[in-house]
C-alpha positions in Angstrom: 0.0 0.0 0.0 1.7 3.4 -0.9 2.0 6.5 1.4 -0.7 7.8 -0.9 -3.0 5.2 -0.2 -2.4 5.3 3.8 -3.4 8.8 3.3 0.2 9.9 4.4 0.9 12.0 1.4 3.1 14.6 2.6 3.9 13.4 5.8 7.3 13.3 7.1 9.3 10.6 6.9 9.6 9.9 10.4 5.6 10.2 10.9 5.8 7.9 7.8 8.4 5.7 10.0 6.2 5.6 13.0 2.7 5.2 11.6 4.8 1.7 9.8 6.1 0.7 12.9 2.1 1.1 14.6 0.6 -0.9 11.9 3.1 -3.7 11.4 4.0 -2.7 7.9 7.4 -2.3 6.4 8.7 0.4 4.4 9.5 0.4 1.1 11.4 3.1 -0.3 14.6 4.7 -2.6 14.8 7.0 0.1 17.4 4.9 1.3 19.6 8.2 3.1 16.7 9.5 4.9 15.4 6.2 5.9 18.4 3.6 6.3 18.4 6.6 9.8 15.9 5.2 11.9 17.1 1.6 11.7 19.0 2.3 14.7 15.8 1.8 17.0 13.1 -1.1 16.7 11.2 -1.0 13.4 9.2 -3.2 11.6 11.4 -3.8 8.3 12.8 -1.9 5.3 13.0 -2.4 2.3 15.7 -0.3 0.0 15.5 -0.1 -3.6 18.6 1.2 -5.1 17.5 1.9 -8.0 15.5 5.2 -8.6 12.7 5.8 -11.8 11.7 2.2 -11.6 7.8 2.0 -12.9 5.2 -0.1 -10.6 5.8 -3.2 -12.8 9.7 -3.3 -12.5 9.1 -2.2 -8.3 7.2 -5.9 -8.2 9.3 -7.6 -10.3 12.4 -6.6 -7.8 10.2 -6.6 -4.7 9.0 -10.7 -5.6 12.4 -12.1 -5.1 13.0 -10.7 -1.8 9.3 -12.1 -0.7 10.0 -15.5 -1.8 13.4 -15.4 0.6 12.0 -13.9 3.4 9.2 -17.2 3.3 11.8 -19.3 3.0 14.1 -18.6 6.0 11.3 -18.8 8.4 11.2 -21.2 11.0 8.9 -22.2 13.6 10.3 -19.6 16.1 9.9 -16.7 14.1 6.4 -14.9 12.7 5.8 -13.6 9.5 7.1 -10.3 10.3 10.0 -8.1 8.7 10.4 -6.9 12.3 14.4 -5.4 12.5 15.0 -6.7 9.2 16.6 -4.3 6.3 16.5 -5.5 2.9 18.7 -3.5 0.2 17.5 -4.6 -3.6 20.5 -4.1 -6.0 18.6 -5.0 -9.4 16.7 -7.3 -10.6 17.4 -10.6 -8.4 20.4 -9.1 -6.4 19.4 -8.3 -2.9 20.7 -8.8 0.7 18.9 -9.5 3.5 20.0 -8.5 7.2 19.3 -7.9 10.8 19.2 -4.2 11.9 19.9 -2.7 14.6 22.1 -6.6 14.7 20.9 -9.1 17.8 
């Protein structure tokens, strides 16, 4: 759902940060110098794209890879939740997935 949608449109990022972080949904952005900021406190997931002027389409094609990951490394001790998790998308298929602030 985009800022738009949430009725956040022109919000500041850190109300944007904060209203995520109250709903259980993870941020999605090319923001990634304001943003990558408030990963020093709890948060409830990022996602980075590094690449800026991507349409909708090529957004979900990059966005569906890191998905299917996250599913996969679940276990039985952890939810479904992106919950400290920062995920920087390089292109297409190229991503990294990590634990921020670190355990």
């Amino acid at each position: 759902m985009s800022i738009v949608h949430c009725g956040l449109g022109g919000k500041s990022d850190a109300f944007i940060w904060e209203y995520a972080l109250q709903n259980d949904f993870a941020v999605v952005t090319t923001n990634v110098r304001d943003f990558i900021e408030f990963t020093d406190q709890i948060h409830s997931g990022l996602i980075l794209l590094r690449q800026s002027g991507l349409s909708r389409e090529e957004q979900r094609a990059r966005l569906e890879p890191v998905v299917l990951d996250l599913l996969a490394r679940e276990d039985s001790s952890e939810s479904e939740s992106m919950m400290n998790y920062v995920v920087e998308v390089w292109e297409l298929g190229k991503f990294q997935v990590r634990r921020f602030p670190a355990e």
